[in-house]
C-alpha positions as CSV (number, residue, x, y, z in Angstrom):
1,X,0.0,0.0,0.0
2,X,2.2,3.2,-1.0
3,X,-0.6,5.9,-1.9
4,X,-3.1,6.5,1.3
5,X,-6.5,9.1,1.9
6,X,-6.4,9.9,5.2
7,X,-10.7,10.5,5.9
8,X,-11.2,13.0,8.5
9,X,-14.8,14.8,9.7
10,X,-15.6,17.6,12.5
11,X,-17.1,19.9,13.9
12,X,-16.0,22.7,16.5
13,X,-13.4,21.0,17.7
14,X,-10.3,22.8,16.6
15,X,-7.4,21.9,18.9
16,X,-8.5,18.4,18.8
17,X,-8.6,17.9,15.1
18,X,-5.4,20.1,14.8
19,X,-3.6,17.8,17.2
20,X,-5.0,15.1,15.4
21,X,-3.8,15.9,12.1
22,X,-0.3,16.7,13.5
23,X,0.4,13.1,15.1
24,X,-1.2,11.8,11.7
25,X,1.7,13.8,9.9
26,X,4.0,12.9,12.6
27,X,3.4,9.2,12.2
28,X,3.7,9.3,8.0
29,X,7.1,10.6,8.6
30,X,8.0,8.3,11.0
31,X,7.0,5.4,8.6
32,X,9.0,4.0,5.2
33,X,6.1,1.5,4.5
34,X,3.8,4.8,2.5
35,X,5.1,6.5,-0.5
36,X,2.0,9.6,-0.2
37,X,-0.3,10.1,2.1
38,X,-3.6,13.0,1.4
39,X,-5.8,14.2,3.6
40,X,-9.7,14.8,3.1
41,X,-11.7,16.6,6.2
42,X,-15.6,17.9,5.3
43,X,-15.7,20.5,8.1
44,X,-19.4,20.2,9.3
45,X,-20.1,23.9,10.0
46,X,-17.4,24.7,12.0
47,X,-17.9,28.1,13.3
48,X,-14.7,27.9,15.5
49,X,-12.1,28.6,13.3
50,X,-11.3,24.7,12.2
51,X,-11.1,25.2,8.9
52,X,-9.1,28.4,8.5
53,X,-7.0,27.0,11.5
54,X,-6.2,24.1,8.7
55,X,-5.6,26.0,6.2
56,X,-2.7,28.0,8.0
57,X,-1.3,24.9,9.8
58,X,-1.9,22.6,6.8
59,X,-2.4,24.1,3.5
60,X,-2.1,20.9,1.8
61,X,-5.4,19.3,3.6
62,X,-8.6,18.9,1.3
63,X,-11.2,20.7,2.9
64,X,-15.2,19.3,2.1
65,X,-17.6,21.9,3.8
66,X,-20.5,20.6,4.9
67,X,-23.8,22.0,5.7
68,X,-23.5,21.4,9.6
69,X,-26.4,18.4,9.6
70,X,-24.1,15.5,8.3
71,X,-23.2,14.3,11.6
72,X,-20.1,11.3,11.6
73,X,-21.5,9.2,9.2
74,X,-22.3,11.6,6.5
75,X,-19.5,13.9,7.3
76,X,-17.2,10.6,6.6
77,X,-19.0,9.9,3.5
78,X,-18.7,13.1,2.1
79,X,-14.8,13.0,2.9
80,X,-14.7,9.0,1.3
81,X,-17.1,10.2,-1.7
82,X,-14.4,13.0,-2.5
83,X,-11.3,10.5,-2.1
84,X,-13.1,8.1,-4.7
85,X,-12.3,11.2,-7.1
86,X,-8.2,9.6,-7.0
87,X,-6.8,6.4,-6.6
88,X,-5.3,5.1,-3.3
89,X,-4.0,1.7,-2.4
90,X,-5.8,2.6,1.4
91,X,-8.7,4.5,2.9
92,X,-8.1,5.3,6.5
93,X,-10.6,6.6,8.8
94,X,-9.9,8.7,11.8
95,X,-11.7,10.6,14.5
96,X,-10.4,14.1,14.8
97,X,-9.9,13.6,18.3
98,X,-7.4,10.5,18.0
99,X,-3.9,11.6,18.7
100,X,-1.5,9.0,16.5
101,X,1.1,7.1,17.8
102,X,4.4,7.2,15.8
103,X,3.9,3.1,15.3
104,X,0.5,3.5,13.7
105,X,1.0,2.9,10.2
106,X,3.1,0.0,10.7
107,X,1.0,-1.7,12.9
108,X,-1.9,-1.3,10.8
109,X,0.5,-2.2,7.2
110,X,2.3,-5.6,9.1
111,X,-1.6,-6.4,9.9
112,X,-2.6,-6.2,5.8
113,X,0.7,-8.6,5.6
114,X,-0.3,-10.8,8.0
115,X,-4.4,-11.0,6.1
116,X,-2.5,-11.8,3.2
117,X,-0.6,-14.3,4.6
118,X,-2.6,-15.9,7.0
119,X,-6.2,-15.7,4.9
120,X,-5.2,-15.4,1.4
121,X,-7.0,-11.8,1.0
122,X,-7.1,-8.6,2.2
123,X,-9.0,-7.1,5.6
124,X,-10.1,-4.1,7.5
125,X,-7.4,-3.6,9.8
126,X,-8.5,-1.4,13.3
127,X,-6.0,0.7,15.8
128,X,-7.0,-0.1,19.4
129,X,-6.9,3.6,21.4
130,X,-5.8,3.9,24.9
131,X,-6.9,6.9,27.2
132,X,-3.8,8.8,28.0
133,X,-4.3,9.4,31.7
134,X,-5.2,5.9,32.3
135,X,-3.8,4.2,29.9
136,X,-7.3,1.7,29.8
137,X,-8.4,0.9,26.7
138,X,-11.2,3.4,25.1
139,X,-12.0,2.0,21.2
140,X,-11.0,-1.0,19.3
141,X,-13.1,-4.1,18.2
142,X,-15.6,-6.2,19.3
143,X,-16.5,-9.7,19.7
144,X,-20.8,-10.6,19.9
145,X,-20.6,-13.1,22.8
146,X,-24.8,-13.4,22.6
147,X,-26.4,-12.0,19.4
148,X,-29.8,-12.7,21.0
149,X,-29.0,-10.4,24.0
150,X,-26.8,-8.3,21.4
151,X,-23.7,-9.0,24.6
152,X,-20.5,-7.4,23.2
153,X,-16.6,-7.9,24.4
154,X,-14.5,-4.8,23.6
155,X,-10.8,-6.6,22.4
156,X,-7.2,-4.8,24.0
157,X,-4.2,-5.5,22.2
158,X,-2.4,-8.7,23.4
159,X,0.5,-8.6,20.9
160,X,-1.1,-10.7,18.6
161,X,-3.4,-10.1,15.5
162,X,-7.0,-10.9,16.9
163,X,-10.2,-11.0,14.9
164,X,-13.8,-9.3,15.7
165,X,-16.8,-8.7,14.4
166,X,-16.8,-5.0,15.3
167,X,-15.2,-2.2,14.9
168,X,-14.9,1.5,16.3
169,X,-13.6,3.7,13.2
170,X,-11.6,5.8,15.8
171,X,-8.7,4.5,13.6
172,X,-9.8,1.8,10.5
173,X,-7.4,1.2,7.6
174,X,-9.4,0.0,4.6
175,X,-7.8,-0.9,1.6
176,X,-9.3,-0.4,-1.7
177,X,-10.0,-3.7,-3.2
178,X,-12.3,-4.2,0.0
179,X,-14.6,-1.0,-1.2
180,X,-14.2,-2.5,-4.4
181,X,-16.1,-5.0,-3.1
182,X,-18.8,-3.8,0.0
183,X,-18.5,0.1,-1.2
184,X,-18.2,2.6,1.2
185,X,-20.5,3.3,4.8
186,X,-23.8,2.7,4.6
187,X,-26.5,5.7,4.2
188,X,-29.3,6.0,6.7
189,X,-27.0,6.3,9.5
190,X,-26.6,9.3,11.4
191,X,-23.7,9.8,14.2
192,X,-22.8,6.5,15.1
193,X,-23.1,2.6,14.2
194,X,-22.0,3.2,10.4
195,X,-18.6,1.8,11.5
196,X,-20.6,-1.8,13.4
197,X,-22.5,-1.8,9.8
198,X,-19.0,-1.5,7.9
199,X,-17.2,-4.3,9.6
200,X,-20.8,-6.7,10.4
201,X,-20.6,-6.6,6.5
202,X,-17.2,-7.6,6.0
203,X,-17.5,-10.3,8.1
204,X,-21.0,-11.5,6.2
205,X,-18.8,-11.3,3.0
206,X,-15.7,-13.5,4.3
207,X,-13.6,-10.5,4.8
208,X,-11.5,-10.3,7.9
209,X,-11.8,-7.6,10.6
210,X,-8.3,-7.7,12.2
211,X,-7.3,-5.6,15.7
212,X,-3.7,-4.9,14.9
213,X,-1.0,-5.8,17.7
214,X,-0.6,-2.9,20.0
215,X,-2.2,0.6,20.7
216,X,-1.9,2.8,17.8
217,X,-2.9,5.7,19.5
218,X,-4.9,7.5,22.5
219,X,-8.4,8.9,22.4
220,X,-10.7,9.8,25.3
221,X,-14.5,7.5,25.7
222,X,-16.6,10.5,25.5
223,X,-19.7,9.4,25.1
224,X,-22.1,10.3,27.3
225,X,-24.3,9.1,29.8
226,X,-27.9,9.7,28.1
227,X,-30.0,8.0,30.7
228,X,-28.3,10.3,33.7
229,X,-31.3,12.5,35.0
230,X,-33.5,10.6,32.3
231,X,-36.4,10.3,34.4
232,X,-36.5,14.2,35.6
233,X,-36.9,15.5,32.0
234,X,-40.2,16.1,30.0
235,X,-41.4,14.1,27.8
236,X,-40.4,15.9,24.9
237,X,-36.9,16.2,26.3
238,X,-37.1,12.7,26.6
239,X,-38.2,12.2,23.4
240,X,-35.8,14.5,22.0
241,X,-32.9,12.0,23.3
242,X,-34.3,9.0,22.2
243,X,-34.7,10.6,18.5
244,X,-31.2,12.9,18.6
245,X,-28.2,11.7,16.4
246,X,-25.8,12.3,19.3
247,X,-28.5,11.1,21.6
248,X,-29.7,7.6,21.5
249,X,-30.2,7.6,17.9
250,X,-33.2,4.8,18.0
251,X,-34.1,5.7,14.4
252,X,-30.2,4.7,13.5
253,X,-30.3,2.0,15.9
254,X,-33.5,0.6,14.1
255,X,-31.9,0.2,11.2
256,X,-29.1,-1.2,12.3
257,X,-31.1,-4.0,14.4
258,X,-33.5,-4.7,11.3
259,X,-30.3,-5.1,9.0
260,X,-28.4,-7.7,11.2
261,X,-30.4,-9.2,14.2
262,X,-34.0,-8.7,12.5
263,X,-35.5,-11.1,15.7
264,X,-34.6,-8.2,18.4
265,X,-35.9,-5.4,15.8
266,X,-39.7,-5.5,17.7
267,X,-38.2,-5.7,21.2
268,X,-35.7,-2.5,19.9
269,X,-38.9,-0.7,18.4
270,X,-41.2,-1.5,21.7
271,X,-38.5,-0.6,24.4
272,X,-37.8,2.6,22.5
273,X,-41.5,3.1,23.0
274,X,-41.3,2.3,27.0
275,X,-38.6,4.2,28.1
276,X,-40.4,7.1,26.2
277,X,-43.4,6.9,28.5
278,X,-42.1,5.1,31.5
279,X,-38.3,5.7,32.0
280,X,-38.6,5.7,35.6
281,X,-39.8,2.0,35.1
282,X,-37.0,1.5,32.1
283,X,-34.2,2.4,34.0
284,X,-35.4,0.9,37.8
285,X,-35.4,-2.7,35.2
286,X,-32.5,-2.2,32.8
287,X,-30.2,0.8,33.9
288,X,-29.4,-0.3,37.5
């Protein structure tokens, strides 16, 4: 893999993406196993300086505006759709707020050996990210351990190449004979699961879905508690968190259950329904 598109979205998060950006550089230097390496960012309505920021610090970064509704998913398509215009050898998808560690692309380049070698055909490799105060693990892959329940493991790095069934795009290397084959992220998404969708269809099409070796770089969980003070708010706040893209996301969430475990699609639908009009019953039964 010697030419890569690095795939970038954000939104008012300026120091973060900037820092990003600079370990991504950082690590491209470091490594002798990429001959080019361009970056594509759709800046979602930034109104915090991001993109001029960018443009100062890194003149050579291709800059997709978008219209401030595209959320993850479509901000990331937007940035993929715009790559497509080139060729690469390699897609890779990053969160803006992932700083990069030096080791990044090789880990992620010795795992596409490894595919090849091991399997006989290319993968989706993911870097596992560590929080950088406490060094515990934050995004990486996962195993489904119950597909009734929907029961996930989240995978650490243990020095060797392990496979999942999910993936957190926090840091996904994707090379181009695998969107060749299953395109790019799905539409219908909004913030979130587009990356589950991605790798649950590798996996459906014999594809691998490998967690490289080690950490490739540190990243804060930030997701939120949506169920704290759940009960106290009105029920159009309520509803308002079920339905928001960086809320619960049940229309996303839907589609996701309907598309891959269609038996727990009525109890998804029904439950979104309950905890609508009886949270304080929802959470005493599921959130305790």
């Amino acid at each position: 893999m010697k030419k890569v598109a690095a795939l970038y979205t954000c939104h008012n998060r300026k120091e973060k993406t900037l820092n990003s950006i600079r370990s991504l550089r950082e690590a491209y230097t470091f490594s002798n196993k990429i001959d080019s390496l361009d970056v594509y960012l759709t800046d979602d309505g930034s109104t915090d300086g991001t993109s001029e920021a960018i443009k100062i610090f890194f003149p050579d970064v291709i800059i997709i505006k978008g219209s401030g509704n595209l959320f993850w998913t479509e901000g990331m398509r937007s940035s993929w759709k715009e790559a497509l215009k080139k060729e690469y050898d390699a897609f890779l998808l990053l969160n803006d707020d992932v700083e990069l560690y030096k080791n990044m692309f090789d880990e992620l380049l010795e795992g596409h050996q490894y595919c090849i070698d091991t399997f006989g055909k290319s993968g989706i490799y993911l870097g596992a990210t560590e929080d950088k105060t406490s060094n515990k693990l934050t995004y990486s892959g996962s195993i489904i351990t119950n597909k009734f329940l929907y029961k996930r493991k989240r995978l650490a790095p243990n020095g060797q190449y392990q496979r999942c069934h999910l993936g957190n795009a926090n840091i996904m290397l994707v090379p181009s004979s695998i969107v060749e084959h299953i395109g790019i992220l799905s539409t219908g998404y909004s913030h979130g699961m587009a990356d589950y969708d991605y790798t649950l269809t590798a996996n459906s099409n014999g594809i691998p879905v490998l967690i490289a070796k080690n950490f490739c770089g540190h990243c804060v969980n930030d997701h939120k508690d949506h169920y704290e003070g759940f009960i106290n708010k009105s029920f159009e706040e309520r509803k308002k968190v079920i339905n928001s893209p960086t809320g619960l996301a049940l229309n996303s969430y839907k589609i996701y259950m309907r598309k891959f475990f269609p038996y727990r699609y009525p109890f998804v639908t029904f439950f979104g329904w309950f905890k609508l009009y009886f949270p304080k019953t929802y959470i005493s039964l599921f959130k305790k």
